[in-house]
C-alpha positions, 0 to 999 in steps of 0.5 A: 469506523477507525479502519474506514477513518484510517484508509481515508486519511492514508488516501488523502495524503497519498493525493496530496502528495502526488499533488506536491510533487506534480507543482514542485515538478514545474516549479524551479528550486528557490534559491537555485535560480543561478545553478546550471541545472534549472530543471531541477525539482524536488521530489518527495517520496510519499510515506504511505507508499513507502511504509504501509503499502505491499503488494499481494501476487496470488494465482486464478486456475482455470478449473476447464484448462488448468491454466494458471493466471498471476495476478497482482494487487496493491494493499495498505492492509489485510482483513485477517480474521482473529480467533473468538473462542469461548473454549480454552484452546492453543492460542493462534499466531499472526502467522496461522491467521495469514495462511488462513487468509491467503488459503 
């Protein structure tokens, strides 16, 4: 489906880049043969990592102990349900649908 397409394509220029930068990380700058800095390397920052993907800090509690563990995740998206009611009711907002998620 178009979700599954997406996260392909996302994936696939995440490694690209990561591929990028790691040549160009042993190659010197063209034209800058002569600068006294020859190590230099350019570095670009990759626009998934940048723009679309967030971080998801959320808790596991011990039901014996009451120990709390954070743990935290990496996304580039939610799977967050959206309201299919066939009686008219008070429309949901994006915020009612992420609480309902994170519950």
């Amino acid at each position: 489906d178009a979700h599954e397409f997406l996260s392909q394509c996302l994936d696939q220029l995440k490694e690209d880049m990561e591929k990028l930068n790691k040549t160009w990380k042993t190659e010197p700058i063209s034209g800058e043969e002569n600068s006294p800095d020859i190590s230099a390397t350019r570095v670009y920052t990759c626009p998934v990592i940048t723009n679309l993907e967030f971080e998801v800090q959320h808790s596991i509690i011990c039901k014996a102990c009451g120990e709390i563990i954070p743990k935290r995740e990496q996304f580039n998206d939610l799977s967050i349900d959206l309201p299919r009611r066939k009686k008219p009711l008070p429309p949901r907002s994006i915020q009612d649908s992420l609480d309902l998620f994170f519950r």
